[in-house]
PAZAZA-595709 format. One record per residue (C-alpha): x, y, z; residue in three letters. Coordinates in steps of 0.2 Angstrom, whole numbers, padded with zeros to 4 digits, always signed. Each point is the difference from the previous one (the first is absolute). Layout:
XYZALA ...
END
This chain:
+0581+0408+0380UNK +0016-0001+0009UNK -0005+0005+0018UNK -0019+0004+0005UNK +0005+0006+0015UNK -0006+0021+0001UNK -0010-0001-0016UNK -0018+0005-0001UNK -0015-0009-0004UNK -0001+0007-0017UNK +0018-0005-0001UNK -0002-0017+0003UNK -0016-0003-0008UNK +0009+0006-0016UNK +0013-0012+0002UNK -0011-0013+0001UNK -0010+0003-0014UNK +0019+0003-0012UNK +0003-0018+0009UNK +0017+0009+0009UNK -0006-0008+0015UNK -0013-0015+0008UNK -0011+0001+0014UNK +0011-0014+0007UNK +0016+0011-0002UNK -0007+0013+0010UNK -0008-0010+0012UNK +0017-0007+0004UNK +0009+0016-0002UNK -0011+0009+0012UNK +0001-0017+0014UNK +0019+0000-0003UNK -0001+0018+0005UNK -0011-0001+0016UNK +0011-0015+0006UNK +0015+0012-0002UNK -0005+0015+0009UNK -0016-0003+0009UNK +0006-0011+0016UNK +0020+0000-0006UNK +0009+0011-0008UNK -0007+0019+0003UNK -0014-0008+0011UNK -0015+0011-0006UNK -0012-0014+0009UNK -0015+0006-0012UNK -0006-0019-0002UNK -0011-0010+0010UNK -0004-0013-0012UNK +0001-0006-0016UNK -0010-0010-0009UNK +0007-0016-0007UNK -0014+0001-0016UNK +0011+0014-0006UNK +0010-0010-0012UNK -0014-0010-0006UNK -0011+0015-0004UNK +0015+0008-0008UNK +0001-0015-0012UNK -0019+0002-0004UNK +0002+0016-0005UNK +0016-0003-0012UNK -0012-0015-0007UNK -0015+0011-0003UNK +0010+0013-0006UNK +0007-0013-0012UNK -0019-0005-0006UNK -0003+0017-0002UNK -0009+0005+0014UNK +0007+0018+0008UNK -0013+0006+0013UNK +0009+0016+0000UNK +0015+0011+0008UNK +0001-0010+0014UNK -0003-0019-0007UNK +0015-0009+0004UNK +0009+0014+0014UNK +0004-0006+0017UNK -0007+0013+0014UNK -0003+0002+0020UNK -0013+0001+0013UNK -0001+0006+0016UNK -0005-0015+0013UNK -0017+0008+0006UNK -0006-0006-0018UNK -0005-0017-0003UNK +0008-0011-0011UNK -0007-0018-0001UNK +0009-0011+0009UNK +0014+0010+0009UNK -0005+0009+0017UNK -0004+0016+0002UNK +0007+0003+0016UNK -0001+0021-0001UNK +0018-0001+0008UNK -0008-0005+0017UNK +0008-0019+0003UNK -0016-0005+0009UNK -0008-0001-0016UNK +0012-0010-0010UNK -0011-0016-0002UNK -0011+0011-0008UNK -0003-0006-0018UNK -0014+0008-0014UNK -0008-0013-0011UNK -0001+0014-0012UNK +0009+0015-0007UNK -0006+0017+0005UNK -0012+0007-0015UNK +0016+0012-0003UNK +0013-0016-0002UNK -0014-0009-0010UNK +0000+0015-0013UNK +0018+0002-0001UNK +0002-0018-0002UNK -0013+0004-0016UNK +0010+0011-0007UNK +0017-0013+0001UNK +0009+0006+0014UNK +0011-0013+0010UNK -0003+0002+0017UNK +0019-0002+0009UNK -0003+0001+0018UNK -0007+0009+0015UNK +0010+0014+0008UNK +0001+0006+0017UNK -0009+0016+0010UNK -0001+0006+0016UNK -0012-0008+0008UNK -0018-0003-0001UNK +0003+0017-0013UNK +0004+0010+0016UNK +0017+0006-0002UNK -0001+0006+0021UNK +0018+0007+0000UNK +0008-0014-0008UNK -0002+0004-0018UNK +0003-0017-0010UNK +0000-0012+0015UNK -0008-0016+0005UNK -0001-0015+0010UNK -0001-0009-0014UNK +0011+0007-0013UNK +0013+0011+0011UNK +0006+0018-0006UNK +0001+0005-0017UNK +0012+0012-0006UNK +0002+0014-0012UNK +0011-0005-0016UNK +0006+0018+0000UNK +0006+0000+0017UNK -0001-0013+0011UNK +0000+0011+0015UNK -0017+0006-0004UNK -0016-0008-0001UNK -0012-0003-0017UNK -0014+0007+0011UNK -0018-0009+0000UNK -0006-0010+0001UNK +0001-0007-0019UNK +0019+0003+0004UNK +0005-0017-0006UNK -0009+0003-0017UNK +0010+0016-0002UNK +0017-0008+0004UNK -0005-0016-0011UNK -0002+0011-0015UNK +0015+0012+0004UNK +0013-0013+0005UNK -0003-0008-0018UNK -0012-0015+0009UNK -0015+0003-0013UNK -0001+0014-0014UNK -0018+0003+0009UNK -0011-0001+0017UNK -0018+0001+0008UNK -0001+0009+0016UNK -0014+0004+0010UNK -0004+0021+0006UNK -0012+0002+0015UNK +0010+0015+0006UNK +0015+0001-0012UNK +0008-0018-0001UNK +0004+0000-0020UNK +0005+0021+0000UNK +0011+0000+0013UNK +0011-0016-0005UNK -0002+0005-0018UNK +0008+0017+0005UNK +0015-0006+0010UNK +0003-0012-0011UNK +0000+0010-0016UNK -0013-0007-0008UNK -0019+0004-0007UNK -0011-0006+0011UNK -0021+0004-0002UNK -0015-0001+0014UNK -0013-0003-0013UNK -0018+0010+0001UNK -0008-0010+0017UNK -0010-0014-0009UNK +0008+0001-0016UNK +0007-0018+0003UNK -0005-0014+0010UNK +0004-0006+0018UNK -0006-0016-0001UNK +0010-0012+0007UNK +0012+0014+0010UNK +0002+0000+0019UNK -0008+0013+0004UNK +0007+0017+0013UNK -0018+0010-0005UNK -0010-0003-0015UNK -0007+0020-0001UNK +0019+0005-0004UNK +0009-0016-0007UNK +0006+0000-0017UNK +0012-0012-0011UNK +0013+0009-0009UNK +0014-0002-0014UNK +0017+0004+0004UNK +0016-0002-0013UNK +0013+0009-0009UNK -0008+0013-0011UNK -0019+0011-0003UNK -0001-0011-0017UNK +0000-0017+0011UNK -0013+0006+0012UNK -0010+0003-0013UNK +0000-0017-0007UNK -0002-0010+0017UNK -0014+0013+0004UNK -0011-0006-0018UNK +0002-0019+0007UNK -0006+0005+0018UNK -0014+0010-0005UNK -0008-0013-0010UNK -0015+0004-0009UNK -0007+0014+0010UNK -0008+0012-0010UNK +0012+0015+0008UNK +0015-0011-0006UNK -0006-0003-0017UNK -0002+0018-0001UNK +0014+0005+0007UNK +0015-0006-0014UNK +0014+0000+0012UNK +0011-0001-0013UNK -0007+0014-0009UNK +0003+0015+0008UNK +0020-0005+0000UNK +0008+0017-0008UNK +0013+0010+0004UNK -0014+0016-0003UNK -0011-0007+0012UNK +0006+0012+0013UNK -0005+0014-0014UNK -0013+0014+0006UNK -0002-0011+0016UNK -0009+0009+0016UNK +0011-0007+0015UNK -0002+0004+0021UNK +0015+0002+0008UNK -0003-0008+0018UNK +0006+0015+0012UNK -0005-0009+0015UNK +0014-0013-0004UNK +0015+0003-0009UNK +0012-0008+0009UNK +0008+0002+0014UNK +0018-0004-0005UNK +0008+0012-0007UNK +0009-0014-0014UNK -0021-0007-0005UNK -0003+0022+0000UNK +0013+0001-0013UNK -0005-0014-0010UNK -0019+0006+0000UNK +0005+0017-0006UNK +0010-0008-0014UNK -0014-0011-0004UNK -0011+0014+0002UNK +0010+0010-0015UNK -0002-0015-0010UNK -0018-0002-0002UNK +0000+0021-0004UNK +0013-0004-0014UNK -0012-0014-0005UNK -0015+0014-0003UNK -0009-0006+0016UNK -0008+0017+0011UNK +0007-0003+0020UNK -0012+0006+0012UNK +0000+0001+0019UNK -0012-0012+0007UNK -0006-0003+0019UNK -0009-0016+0006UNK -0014+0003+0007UNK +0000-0005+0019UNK -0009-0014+0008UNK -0016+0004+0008UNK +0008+0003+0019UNK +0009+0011-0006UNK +0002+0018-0002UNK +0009+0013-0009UNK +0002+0010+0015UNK +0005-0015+0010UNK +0012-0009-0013UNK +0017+0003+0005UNK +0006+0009-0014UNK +0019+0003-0001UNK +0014+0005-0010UNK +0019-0007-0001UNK +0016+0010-0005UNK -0001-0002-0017UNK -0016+0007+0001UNK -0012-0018-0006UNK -0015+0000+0009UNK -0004-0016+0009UNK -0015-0005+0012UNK +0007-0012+0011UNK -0018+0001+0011UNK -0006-0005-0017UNK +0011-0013-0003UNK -0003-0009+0017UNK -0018+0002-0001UNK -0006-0008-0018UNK +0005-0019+0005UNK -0009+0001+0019UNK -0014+0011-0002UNK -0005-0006-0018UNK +0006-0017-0005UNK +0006-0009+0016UNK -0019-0001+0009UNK -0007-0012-0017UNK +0015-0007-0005UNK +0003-0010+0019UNK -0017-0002+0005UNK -0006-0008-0018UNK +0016-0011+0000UNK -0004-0014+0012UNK -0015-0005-0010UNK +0007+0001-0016UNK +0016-0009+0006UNK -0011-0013+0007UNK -0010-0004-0016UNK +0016-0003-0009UNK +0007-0011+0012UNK -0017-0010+0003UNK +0005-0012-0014UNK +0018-0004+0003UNK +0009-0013+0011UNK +0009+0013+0011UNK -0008+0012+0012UNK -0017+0001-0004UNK -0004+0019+0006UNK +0010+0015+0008UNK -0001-0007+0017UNK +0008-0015-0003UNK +0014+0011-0012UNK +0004+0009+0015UNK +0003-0015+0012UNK +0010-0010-0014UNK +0010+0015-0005UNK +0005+0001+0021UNK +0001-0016+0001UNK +0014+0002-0014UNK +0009+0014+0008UNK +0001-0008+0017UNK +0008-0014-0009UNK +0011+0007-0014UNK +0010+0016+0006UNK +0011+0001-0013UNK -0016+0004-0012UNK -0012+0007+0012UNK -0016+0008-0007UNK +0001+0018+0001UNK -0005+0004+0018UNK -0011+0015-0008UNK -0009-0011-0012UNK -0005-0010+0016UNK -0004+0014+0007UNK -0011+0008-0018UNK -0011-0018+0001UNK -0004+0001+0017UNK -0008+0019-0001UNK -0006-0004-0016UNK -0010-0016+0007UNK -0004+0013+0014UNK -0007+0014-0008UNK -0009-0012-0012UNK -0007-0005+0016UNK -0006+0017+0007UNK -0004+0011-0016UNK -0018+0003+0001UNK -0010+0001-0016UNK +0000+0020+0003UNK +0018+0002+0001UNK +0002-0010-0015UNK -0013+0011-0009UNK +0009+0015+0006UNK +0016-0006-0008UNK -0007-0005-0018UNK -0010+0016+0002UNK +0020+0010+0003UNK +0007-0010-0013UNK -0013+0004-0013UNK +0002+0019+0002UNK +0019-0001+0001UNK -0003-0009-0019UNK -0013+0012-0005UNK +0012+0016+0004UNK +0013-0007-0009UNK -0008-0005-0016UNK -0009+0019-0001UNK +0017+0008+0002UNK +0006-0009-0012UNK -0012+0002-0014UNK -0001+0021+0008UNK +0017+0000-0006UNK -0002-0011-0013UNK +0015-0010+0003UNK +0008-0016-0010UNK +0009-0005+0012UNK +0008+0007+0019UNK +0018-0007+0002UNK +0010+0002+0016UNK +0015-0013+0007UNK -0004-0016+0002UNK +0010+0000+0015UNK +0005+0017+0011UNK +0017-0008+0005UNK +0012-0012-0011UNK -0001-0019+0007UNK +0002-0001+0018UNK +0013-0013+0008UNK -0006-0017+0000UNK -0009-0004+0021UNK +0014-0009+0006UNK +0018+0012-0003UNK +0002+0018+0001UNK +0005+0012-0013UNK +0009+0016+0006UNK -0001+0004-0018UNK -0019+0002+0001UNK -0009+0016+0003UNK -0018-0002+0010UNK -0012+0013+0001UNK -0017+0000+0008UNK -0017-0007-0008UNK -0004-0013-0009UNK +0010-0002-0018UNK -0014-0010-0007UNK -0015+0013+0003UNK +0000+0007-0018UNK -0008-0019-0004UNK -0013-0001+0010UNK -0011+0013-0011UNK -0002-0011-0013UNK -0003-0017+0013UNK -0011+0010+0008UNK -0010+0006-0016UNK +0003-0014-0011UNK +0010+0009-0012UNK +0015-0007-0013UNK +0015+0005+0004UNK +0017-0003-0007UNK +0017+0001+0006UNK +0015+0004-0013UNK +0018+0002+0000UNK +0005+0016+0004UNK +0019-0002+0003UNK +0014-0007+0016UNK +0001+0008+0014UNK +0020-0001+0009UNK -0004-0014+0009UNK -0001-0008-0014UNK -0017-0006+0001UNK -0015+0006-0014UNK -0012+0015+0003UNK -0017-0001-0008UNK -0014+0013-0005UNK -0017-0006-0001UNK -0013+0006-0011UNK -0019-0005+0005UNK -0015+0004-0011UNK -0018-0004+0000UNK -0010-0016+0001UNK +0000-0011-0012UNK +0012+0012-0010UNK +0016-0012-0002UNK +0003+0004-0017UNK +0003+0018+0001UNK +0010-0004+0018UNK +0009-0011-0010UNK +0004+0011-0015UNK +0007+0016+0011UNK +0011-0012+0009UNK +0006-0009-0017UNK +0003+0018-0007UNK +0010+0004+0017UNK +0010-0015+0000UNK +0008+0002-0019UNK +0004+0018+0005UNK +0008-0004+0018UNK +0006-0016-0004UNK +0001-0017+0013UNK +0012-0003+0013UNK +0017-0007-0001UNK -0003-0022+0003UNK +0005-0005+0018UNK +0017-0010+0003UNK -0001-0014+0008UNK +0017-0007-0005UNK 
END
């Protein structure tokens, strides 16, 4: 293979097994790429580490493939992690530069599986951090700002920005994120790739630095459905659900075929370029034999019909910006700060660094007073604090009351769903195109109110898949995303409908970093 730079998994794994290409080739194709364009060059800064193993694994796998031992699609291809996930022996710092002496004896359970399955672990990419992106999408004291290969003026979101930009700036034909709130769909869709929140459960978080263990997830990112698919069997494991599932089975272009879908009215999009593209989209999966139906989410339990504040724009798209403001605070926020602290502390219990929140927080200051030219996000500072404050205060009955909202939110969604008997619900992934990255203005950008990434928090707030595909540029140049979510545990059929999408639509244009 001449240049593995762009190709897929499958792509790859071909010309492995055709013997077009080693594992040490790609291994040093892929370095020779990242020390180009990641701190020089087009300065993408989506790498916080790499691992200095790489080049030896890679030459155990050419030598096991040799012997005739292929573990599968991924034995022998270099990919990408997000550095909230441990891998032995390099720190996982989660961006935050306190937390830089911070070093796993072993590899998270998902690392150890994809090991299993012959991947080459590359390196560690940056976040925002702690995984709380704050208004500075892809920053952190440890690993500075990482940009969007499509336009450098904009940010990769969060906070798995750093596996998105890896995999779309050529770094690694593959990524691991992780998705509390939407860190893998969001960078996946401004990034133009396919990026999945697996069912909640589905795959392990052992060994992850936790931000709130009832939403987080570990998911896939790279450059088409079929790929997904194939990192999604080694992350699964054995787990009865994934041995049922197939991944790879449901792959056809007629998957779409007969299809019930819910159109989300209650987001749309609020740009009028991400409108366009849904209503294209939208066309698409009727020409593919799928049945479009509108589809309202159900409000969360503080919230009324009557009191919601339902409006209309120009074009006539109704949007609930009341709805949109509410989902994150009223539903998710009250368990996702006040468990943190705890969980955060078990983790960092064992390590060399900080050994609980408390002491996070005085490092991390500490950090900031010293270092202003990488400061840790004033916000972040200020999202520990009330975390270890309202962790604090939360009496048992208020925590009661917020599991006990949460689990009706869930309920009203799974039985409007099955009412309407429903594959899937798609909306954007994002309401606007990629906003400017935190430290420059861009006159070219349009900001509207809400939050862009409210669409995701049904499924983290459920514990639904969701996957976010392609669905063609906007004029800033940067990718625009529709996501499809589905049922739990119903991965294959997700899969399949965005795999049938996908051949019809087709991918976006690579990004130039040259």
């Amino acid at each position: 293979m001449h240049d593995p730079i762009g190709k897929t998994l499958h792509l790859l794994s071909a010309a492995l097994d055709g013997g077009a290409t080693s594992s040490v080739r790609l291994v040093e194709a892929f370095l020779a790429r990242i020390a180009a364009h990641d701190k020089q060059g087009a300065a993408i800064n989506a790498m916080i580490a790499l691992d200095p193993r790489a080049h030896a694994q890679a030459e155990q796998s050419d030598r096991e493939r040799a012997s005739g031992l292929v573990r599968g699609p991924l034995h022998g291809i270099p990919i990408v992690v997000k550095d909230n996930i441990d891998i032995a022996g390099l720190a996982t710092t989660a961006g935050c530069a306190a937390l830089r002496d911070q070093r796993p004896a072993r590899d998270a359970e998902v690392v150890r599986r994809l090991r299993d399955a012959g991947a080459i672990l590359l390196g560690k990419t940056n976040m925002s951090e702690l995984a709380c992106s704050n208004g500075r999408h892809g920053y952190s004291s440890m690993g500075g700002l990482t940009l969007n290969p499509y336009n450098r003026a904009r940010n990769a979101a969060g906070s798995s920005s750093g596996s998105a930009a890896a995999v779309a700036a050529g770094f690694a034909p593959a990524a691991l994120g992780t998705d509390s709130f939407g860190s893998v769909r969001a960078p996946a869709c401004v990034t133009g790739l396919v990026g999945l929140r697996p069912t909640h459960g589905l795959v392990p978080v052992d060994g992850v630095l936790p931000l709130a263990l009832s939403f987080d997830t570990v998911g896939p990112m790279a450059l088409c459905v079929s790929d997904v698919a194939v990192l999604l069997h080694a992350m699964a494991g054995t787990r009865a659900d994934a041995a049922r599932a197939g991944y790879l089975n449901d792959l056809r272009q007629d998957a779409v075929r007969g299809a019930r879908i819910g159109v989300a009215v209650d987001f749309p999009g609020q740009d009028e370029e991400v409108r366009a593209l849904m209503q294209e989209a939208h066309a698409q999966l009727r020409d593919l034999g799928a049945t479009l139906v509108p589809w309202r989410s159900p409000a969360p339990a503080d919230r009324t019909a009557s009191g919601a504040d339902r409006r209309g724009d120009a074009a006539g798209a109704s949007f609930d910006i009341a709805y949109m403001q509410t989902l994150y605070p009223s539903l998710l926020a009250p368990l996702a700060e006040a468990e943190w602290p705890a969980q955060l502390d078990a983790y960092l219990a064992a390590g060399p660094g900080p050994r609980d929140m408390t002491r996070l927080l005085q490092a991390a200051q500490a950090w900031a007073a010293a270092h202003s030219d990488r400061e840790v996000n004033p916000r972040t500072l200020s999202g520990l604090r009330r975390a270890l404050e309202l962790a604090r205060t939360q009496t048992a009955a208020q925590r009661a009351e917020a599991e006990s909202a949460l689990a009706a939110y869930r309920a009203a969604v799974a039985q409007s769903m099955r009412e309407e008997a429903l594959s899937a619900v798609v909306f954007p992934t994002l309401s606007c195109p990629a906003s400017p990255r935190y430290d420059r203005e861009d006159a070219s950008y349009v900001s509207y109110p809400g939050n862009p990434y409210a669409g995701l928090y049904i499924a983290s707030a459920c514990g639904l898949p969701e996957i976010s595909v392609p669905a063609g540029m906007a004029r800033a140049g940067v990718p625009v995303g529709l996501s499809f979510m589905g049922a739990p545990y119903d991965e294959a059929r997700l899969l399949g409908l965005a795999f049938a999408f996908e051949q019809a639509r087709g991918g976006c244009p690579a990004a130039t970093l040259d």
